[in-house]
N, C-alpha and C positions, 0 to 999 in steps of 0.2 A: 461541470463538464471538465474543468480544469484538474483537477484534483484526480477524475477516472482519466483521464488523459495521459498525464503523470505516471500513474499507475500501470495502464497496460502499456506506454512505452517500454519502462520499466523491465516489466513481463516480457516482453518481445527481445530486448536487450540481453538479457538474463537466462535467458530458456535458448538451446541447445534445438538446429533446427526441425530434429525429429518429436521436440516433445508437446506439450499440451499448453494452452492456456486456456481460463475458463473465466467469465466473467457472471458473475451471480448477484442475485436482491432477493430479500426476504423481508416479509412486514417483521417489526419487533415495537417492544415498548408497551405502555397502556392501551388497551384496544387496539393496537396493531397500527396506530398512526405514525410510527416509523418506521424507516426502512435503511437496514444495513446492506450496503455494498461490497460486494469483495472480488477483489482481482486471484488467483492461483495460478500457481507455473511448477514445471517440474524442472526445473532449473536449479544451480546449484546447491541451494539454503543459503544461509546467512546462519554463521558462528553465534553462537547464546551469548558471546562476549561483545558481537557488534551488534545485536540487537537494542543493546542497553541505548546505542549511542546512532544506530542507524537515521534517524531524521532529526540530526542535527547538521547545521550548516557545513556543508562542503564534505559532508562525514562520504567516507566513500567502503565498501568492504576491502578490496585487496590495494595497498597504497600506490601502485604503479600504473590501476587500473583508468584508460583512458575512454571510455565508452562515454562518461558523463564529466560534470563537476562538482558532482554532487547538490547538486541542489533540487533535485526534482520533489523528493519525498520529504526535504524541509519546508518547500513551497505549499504541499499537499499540506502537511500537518497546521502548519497556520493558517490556509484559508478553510480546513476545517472546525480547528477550534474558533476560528472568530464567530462562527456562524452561533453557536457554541456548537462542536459533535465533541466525537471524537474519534482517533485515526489509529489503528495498532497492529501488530505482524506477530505471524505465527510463521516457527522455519524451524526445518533440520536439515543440518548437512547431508546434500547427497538425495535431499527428498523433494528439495521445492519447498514453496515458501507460498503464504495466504495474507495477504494485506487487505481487513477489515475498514471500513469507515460508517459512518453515519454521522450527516450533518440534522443539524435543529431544522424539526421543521414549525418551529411555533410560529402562528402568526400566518400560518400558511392554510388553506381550504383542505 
């Protein structure tokens, strides 16, 4: 919860307030026993250059930007990799931006 939390804050932050956000799941994996998540927004993108470095600590896109402190999508990324998932973003500028995750569900019904 915390992790889509994160997320479509995020979204909400980032998207202009005429545009879209969608929030989706899809079974994946062996037999369908997982399930990826993803937040989408039609908001700014995020530069192929900050992508590299977006969920890292404090990392922010525009330097002077004060909406966050960056921590939200570092936060996201290591309570999903602990679980073990994994967390990742697709974006172009000008297009909006799709932030995937899926945590482990081993161990789980």
């Amino acid at each position: 919860m915390q992790v889509l939390s994160n997320l479509i804050g995020n979204a909400i932050k980032f998207t202009p307030a005429k545009g879209q956000i969608c929030v989706s799941c899809q079974r994946t994996g062996p037999e369908g026993k997982e399930v990826q998540v993803s937040v989408s927004d039609t908001g700014e993108g995020i530069a192929p250059e900050k992508i590299k470095t977006i969920f890292e600590r404090f990392s922010q896109i525009h330097n002077q930007d004060r909406r966050g402190i960056g921590l939200g999508l570092y936060i996201a990324k290591m309570m999903v990799e602990e679980h073990p998932g994994r967390i990742w973003v697709e974006s172009k500028l000008g297009e909006g931006s799709t932030f995937h995750f899926y945590p482990s569900l081993r161990g789980r019904p």
